[in-house]
N, C-alpha and C positions, 0 to 999 in steps of 0.2 A: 504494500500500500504506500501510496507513494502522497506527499504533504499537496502536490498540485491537486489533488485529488478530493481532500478536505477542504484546504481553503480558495477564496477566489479572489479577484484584487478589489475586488471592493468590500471585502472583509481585512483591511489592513488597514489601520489606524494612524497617521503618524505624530501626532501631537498632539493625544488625549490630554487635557487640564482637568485632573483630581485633585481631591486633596485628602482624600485617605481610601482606606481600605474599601470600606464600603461604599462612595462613591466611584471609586474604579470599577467594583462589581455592578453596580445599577447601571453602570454607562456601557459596560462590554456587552452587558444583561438585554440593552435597549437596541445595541445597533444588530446582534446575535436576532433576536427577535424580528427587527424591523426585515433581515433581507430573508428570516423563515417562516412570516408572517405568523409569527408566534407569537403569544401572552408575555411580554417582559416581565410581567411578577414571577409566574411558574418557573419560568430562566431564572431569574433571583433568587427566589427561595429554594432552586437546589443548589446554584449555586452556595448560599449561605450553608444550608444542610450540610455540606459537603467541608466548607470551611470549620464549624464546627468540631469535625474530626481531629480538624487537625490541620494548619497551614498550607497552603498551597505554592507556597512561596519556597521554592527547592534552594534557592539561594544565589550569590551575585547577582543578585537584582534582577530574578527570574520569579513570576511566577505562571502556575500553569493550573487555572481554576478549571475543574472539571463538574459534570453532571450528567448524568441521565435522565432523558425525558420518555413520556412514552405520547408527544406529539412529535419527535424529532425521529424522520426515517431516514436519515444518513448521517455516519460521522461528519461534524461541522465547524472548521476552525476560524479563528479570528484574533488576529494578532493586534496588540496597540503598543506606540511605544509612548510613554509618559511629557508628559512637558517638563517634569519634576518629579523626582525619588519622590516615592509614601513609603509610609511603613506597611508593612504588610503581614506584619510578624512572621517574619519567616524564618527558617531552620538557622541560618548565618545569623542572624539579627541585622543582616545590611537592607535597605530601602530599595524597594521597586520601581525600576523604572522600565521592563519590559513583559508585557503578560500577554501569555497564548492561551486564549479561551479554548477548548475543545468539549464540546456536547456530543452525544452519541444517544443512539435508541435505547430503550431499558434493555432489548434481546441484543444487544450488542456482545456480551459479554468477554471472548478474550482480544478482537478488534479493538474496544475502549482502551482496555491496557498497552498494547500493541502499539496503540498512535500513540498514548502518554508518553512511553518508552522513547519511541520514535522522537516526539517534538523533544522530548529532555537531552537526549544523543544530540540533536543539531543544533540544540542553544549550547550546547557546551562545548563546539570546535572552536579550535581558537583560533582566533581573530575576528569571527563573523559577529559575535554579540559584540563587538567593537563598531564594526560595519554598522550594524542595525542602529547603534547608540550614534551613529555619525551621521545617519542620513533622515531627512525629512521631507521625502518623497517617497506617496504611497506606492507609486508604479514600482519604484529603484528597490523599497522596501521588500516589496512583491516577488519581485526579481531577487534580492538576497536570496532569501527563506528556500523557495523554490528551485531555485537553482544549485544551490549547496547542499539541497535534502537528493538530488538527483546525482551529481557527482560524485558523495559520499552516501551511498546507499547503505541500507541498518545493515 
């Protein structure tokens, strides 16, 4: 499974303005919704659900909020990169400044893990979350992520 696959370029974000936690999730929440003509609340409260667990924020100012819908019929991703670090409480204790949504069907089951695994492996090449943190174009954005999940296959 490949990340072109999941996300599309008008699911990349480049200069989301939050100012914590939870309005980063209500805004990933609303744009995730608006292009799967889905309920933003039901996106949010599993988002939250899910945060509850336990952080999402895997660390270097990554995080990767996840959920399961049982409106949502494909894995669905959605990158943003922040205007400014939030906290995020994440594993490091360091501030977020790049989060990759991914929603997936409840029958998803080891697909969900599979792209988690995935998007985690390609925020973590090095140099590319440097890339991401440098550029402020959604298309270029697009082109990162995408391209570098394709040259470095899982």
């Amino acid at each position: 499974m490949a990340l072109i696959d999941i996300i599309s370029p008008n699911a990349v974000l480049p200069s989301l303005k939050v100012n914590g936690k939870k309005q980063a999730l209500q805004e990933v929440a609303s744009q995730a919704a608006r292009l799967l003509k889905l309920d933003d609340r039901e996106i949010f409260e599993a988002l939250l659900q899910r945060e509850r667990l336990g952080s999402t924020g895997i660390g270097d100012g990554i995080a990767i909020p996840h959920g399961k819908l049982a409106h949502v019929d494909r894995l669905f991703g959605l990158m943003a990169r922040l205007e400014r670090p939030i906290d995020f409480e994440a594993l490091d204790g360091q501030p977020v400044d790049i989060i990759f949504l991914l929603l997936a069907p409840e029958t998803a089951g080891a697909d969900h893990l599979k792209a988690l695994a995935r998007i985690a492996r390609l925020l973590r090449e090095p140099g590319l979350v440097d890339s991401i943190r440098a550029t402020r174009d959604a298309s270029a954005l697009y082109a990162l992520i995408t391209q570098s999940a394709v040259s470095h296959p899982a």
